[in-house]
C-alpha positions as MATLAB code, in Angstrom:
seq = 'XXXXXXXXXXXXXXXXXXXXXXXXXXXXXXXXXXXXXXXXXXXXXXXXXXXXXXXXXXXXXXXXXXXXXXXXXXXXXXXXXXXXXXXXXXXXXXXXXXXXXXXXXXXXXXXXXXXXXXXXXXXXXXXXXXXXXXXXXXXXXXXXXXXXXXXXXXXXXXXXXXXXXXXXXXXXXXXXXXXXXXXXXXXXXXXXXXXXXXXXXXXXXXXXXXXXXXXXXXXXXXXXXXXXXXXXXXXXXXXXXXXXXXXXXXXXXXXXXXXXXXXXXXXXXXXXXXXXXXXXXXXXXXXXXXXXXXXXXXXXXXXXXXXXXXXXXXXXXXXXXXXXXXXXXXXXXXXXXXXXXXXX';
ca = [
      37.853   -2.817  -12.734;
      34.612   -2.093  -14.801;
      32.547   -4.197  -12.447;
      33.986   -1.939   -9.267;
      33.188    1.481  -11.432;
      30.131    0.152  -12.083;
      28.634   -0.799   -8.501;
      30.455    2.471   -7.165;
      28.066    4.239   -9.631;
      24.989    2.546   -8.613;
      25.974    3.295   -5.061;
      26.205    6.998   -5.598;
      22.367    6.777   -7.572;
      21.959    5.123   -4.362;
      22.778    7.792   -1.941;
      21.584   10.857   -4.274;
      18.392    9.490   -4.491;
      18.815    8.674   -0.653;
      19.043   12.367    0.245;
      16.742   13.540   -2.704;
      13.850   12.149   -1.251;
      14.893   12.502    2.552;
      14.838   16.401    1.225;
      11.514   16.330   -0.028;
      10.265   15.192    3.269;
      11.932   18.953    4.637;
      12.683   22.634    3.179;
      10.542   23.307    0.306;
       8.541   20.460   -0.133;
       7.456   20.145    3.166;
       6.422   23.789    2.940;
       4.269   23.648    0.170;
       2.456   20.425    1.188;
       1.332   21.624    4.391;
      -1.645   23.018    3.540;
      -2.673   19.544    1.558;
      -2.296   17.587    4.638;
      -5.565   15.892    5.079;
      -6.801   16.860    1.325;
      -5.882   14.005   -0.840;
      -8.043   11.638   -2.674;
      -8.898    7.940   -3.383;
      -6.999    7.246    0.036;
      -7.770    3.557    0.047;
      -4.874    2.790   -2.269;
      -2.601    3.608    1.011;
      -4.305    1.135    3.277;
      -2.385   -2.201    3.839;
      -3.978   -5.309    2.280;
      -1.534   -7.909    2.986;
      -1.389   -9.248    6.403;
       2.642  -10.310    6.627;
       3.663   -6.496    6.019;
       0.187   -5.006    7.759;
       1.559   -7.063   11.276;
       5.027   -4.697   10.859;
       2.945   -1.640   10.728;
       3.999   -1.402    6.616;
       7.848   -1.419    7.077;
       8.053   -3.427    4.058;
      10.282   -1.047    1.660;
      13.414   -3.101    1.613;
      11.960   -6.683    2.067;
      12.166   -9.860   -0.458;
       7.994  -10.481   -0.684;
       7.416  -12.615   -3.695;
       4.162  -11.945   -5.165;
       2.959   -9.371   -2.241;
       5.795   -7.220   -3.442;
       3.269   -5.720   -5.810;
       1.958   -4.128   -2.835;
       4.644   -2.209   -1.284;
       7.961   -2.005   -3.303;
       7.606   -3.804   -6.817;
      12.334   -3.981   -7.426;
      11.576   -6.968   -4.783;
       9.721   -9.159   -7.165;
      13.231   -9.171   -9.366;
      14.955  -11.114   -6.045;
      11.856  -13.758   -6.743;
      13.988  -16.863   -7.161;
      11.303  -19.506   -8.246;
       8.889  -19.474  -11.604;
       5.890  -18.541  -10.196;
       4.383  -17.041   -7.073;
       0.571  -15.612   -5.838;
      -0.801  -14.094   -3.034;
      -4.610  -13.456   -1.893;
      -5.382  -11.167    1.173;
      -8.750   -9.782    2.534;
      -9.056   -6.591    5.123;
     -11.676   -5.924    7.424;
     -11.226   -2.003    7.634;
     -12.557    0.175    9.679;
     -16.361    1.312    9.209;
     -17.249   -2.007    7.783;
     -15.146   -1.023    4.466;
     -14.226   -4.431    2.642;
     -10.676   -4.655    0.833;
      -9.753   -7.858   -1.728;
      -6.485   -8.116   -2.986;
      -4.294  -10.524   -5.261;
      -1.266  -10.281   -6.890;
       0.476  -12.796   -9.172;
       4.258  -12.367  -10.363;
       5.977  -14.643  -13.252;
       9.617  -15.272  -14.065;
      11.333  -14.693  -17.497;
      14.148  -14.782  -18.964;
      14.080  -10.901  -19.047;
      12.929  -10.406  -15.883;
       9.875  -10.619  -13.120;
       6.632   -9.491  -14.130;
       3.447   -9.039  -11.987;
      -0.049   -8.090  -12.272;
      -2.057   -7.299   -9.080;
      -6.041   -6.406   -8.343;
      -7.178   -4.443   -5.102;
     -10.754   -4.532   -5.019;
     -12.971   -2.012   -2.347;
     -16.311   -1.968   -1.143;
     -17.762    0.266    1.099;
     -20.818   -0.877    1.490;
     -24.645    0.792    1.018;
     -25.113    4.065    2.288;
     -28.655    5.791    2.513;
     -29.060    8.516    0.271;
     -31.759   11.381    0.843;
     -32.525   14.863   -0.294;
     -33.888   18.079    1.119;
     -37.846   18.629    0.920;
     -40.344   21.048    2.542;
     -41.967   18.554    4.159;
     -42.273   17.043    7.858;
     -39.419   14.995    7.500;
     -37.243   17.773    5.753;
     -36.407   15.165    3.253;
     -37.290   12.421    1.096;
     -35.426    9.164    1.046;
     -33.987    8.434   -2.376;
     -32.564    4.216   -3.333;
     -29.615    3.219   -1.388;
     -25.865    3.606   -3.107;
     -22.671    1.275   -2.695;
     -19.470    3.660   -3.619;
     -16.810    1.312   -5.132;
     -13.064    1.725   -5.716;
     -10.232   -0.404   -7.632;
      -6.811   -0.746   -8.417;
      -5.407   -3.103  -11.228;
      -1.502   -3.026  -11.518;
       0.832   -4.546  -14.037;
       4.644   -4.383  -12.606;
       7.986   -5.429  -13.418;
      11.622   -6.312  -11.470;
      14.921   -6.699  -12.644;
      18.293   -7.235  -11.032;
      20.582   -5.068  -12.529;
      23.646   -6.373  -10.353;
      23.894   -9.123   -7.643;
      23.635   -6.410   -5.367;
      20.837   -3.478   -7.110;
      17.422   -4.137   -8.063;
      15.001   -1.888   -9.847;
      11.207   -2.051  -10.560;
       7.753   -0.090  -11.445;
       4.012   -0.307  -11.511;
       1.531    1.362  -14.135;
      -1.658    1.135  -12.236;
      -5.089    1.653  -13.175;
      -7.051    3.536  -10.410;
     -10.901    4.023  -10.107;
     -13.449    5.256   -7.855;
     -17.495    6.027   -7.613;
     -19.287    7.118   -5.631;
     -22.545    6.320   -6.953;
     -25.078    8.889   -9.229;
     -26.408   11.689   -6.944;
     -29.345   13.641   -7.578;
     -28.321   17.254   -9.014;
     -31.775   18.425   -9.486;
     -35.587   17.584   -8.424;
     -39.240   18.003   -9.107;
     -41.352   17.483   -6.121;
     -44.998   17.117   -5.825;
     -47.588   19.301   -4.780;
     -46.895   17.958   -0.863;
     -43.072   17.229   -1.447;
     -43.524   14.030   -0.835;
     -42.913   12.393   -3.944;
     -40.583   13.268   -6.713;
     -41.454   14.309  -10.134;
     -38.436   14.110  -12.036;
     -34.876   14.273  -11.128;
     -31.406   14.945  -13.148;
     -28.477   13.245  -11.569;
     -25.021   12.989  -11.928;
     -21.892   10.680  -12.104;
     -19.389   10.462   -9.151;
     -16.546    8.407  -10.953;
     -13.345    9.152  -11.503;
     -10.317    7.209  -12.968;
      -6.629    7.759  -14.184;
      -3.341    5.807  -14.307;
      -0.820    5.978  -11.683;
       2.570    4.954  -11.205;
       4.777    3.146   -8.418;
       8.920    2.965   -8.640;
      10.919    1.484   -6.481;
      14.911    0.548   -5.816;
      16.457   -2.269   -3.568;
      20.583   -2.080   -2.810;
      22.328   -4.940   -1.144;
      25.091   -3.581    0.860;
      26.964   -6.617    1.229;
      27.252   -6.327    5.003;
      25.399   -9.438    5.963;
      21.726   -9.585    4.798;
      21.689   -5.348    5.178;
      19.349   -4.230    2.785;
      18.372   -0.661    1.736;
      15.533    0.915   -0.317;
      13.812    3.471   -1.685;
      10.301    3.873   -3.297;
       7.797    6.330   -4.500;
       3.700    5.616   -4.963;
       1.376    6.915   -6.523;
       2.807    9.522   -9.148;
      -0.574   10.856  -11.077;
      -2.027   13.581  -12.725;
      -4.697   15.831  -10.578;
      -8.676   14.679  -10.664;
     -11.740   16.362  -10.408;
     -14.695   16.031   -7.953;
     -16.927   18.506   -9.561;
     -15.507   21.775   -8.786;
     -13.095   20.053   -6.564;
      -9.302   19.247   -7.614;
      -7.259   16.977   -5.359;
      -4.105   14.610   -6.156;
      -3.621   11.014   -5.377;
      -1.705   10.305   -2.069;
       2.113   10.367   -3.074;
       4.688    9.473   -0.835;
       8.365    8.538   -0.247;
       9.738    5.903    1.361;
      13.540    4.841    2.767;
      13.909    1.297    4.245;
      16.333   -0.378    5.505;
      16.390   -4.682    6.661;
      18.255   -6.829    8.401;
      18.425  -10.610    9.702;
      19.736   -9.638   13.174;
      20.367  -13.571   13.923;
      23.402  -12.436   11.116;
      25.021  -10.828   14.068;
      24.841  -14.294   16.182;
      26.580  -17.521   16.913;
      23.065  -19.267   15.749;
      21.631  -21.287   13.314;
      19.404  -19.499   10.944;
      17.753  -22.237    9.842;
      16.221  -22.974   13.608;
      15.929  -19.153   14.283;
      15.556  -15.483   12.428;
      14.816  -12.261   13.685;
      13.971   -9.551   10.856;
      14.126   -6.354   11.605;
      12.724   -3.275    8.921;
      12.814    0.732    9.737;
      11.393    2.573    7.237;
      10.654    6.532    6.895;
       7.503    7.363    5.095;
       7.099   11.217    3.781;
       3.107   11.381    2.512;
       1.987   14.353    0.707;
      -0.946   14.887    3.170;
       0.151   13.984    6.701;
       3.386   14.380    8.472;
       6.254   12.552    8.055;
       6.293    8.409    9.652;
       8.410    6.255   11.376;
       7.473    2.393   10.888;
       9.739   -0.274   12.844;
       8.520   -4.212   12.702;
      10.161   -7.029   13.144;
       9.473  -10.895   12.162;
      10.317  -14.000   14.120;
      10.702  -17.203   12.830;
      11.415  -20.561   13.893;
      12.230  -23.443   11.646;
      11.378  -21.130    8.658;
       7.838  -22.442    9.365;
       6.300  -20.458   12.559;
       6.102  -16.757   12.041;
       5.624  -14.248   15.299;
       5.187  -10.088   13.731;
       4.846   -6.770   15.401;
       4.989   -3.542   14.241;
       4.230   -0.045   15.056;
       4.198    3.365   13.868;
       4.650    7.356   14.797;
       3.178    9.678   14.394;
      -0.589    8.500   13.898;
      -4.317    9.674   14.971;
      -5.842    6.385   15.930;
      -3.595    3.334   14.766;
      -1.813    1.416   17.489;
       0.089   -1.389   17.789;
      -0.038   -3.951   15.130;
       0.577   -7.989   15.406;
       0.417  -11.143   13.479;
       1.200  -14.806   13.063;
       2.166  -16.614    9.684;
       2.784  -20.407    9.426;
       4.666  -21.745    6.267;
       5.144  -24.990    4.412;
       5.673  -26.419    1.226;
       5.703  -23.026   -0.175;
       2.198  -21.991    1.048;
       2.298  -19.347    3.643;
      -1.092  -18.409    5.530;
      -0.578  -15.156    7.542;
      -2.991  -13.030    9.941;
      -2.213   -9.538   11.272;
      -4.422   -7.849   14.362;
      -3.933   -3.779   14.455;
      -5.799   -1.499   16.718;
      -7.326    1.520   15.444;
      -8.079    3.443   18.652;
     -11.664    4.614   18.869;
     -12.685    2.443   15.936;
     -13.174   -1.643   15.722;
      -9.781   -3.269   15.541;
      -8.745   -4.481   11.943;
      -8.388   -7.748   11.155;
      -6.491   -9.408    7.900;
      -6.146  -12.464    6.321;
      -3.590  -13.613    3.870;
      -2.069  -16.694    1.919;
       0.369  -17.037   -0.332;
       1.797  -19.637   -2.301;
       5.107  -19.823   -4.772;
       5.863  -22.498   -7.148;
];
């Protein structure tokens, strides 16, 4: 009797915080983050840096992903059934940006703890300033604007059927020592002195996440929330890190079928993304896989500016997993990404 109280209860947390976070994609919320849309900052902790979930367009919210779930929603690392698992991944971004990422996650006896690293580099960019001269400026040493992410999470299963789980992540960017103030020469050509200042900011941010079993098949649903932080400062210049809200829900659709899932699987996620600066996302992918070892992905999701359709292979053996994900970005070069993972 206890035990049925007890999963009716997490049920109902379940569904409130279903429809509390479905409402803060509408009504009020909506309202007053309109005029942010486009107006958040360090943005490069939303792009996708592993290439399983990147080739489903990011519909990752209610999946079992080992030691990538550090990336997307950290109650999956508490279904982590072995002692030990890592993952590596590297993005080429648009613009020639650079992303490295790794995550590792550890069994206990307590629970599943991770630790992950997402490492950006955007590469040199030439840096001038104004003069009264024939070139109307003067050309100053190049800069390379850096930005990192260094997580520590944990999972736990609270029932067979409920899992919970957080990240307390350390987030950084700069963008490099600018030149606030100058002393030219005689021809502005040369300068005297110079005062200059320091682009970096930093705070700690926070990622939460829920996974519910419904116990119809391999139905799985989910809710998470990134990037809960304080407001920064550029200067003058107050922004807030890019929060959002997902709902996910998973399913082997092979579950349905007369077939054996150890020849075949077909894995389909939905999720609903609400961001705090852009309007509200549909992401749909789905994973093929044949003899648990050959992995076919697509994804794709709606609304978007310049993102297409995404697509990726994975091959798996012995518990090492290498995985590649193709996604066009409309008028920009198509991003490519590379990952591998491994469990123990």
């Amino acid at each position: 009797m206890k035990k049925i109280i007890y999963n009716t209860a997490l049920t109902c947390l379940v569904l409130v915080l279903v429809t509390v976070t479905s409402l803060s994609g509408q009504g009020g919320v909506a309202e007053m983050e309109t005029d942010r849309r486009g107006q958040t900052g360090l943005k490069f902790l939303t792009v996708a840096v592993d290439a399983r979930g990147a080739s489903m367009a990011g519909a990752m919210t209610s999946q079992d992903l080992g030691a990538a779930a550090m990336f997307y929603n950290p109650a999956s690392m508490a279904s982590f059934d072995r002692t030990a698992g890592v993952a590596v991944g590297q993005t080429q971004w648009i613009a020639d940006v650079g992303y490295n990422a790794g995550s590792a996650i550890l069994r206990t006896g307590i629970g599943v703890f991770g630790v992950s690293l997402i490492s950006v580099d955007y590469g040199d960019f030439e840096q001038t300033i104004r003069a009264d001269n024939d070139k109307g400026y003067i050309d100053m040493d190049p800069y390379s604007p850096t930005a990192m992410a260094l997580g520590i999470g944990y999972g736990r299963t609270i029932t067979n059927r409920f899992t919970v789980g957080g990240i307390a992540k350390y987030v950084a960017q700069d963008l490099g020592e600018a030149v606030t103030a100058a002393t030219l020469d005689s021809d502005n050509e040369t300068i005297v002195s110079s005062e200059t200042g320091d682009y970096a900011v930093s705070t700690i941010a926070f990622d939460f996440g829920v996974i519910y079993r419904t116990g119809f098949r391999s139905l799985q649903l989910a809710l998470q929330a990134r990037n809960f932080s304080r407001e920064l400062t550029y200067v003058d210049e107050h922004f807030e890190l890019p929060l959002s809200f997902r709902i996910g829900l998973s399913m082997n659709l092979v579950d349905l079928m007369d077939i054996d899932q150890n020849v075949h699987s077909l894995l389909v996620n939905i999720d609903s993304e609400r961001p705090r600066d852009y309007f509200e996302q549909i992401k749909i992918g789905a994973e093929y896989k044949f003899l648990n070892t050959l992995s076919l992905r697509g994804g794709y999701l709606f609304p978007s500016d310049e993102q297409g359709i995404n697509v990726g292979v994975g091959v798996q053996k012995f518990g090492v997993a290498i995985d590649y994900s193709y996604t066009d970005f409309g008028v920009f070069e198509a991003v490519n990404r590379f990952s591998l993972r491994a469990e123990f």
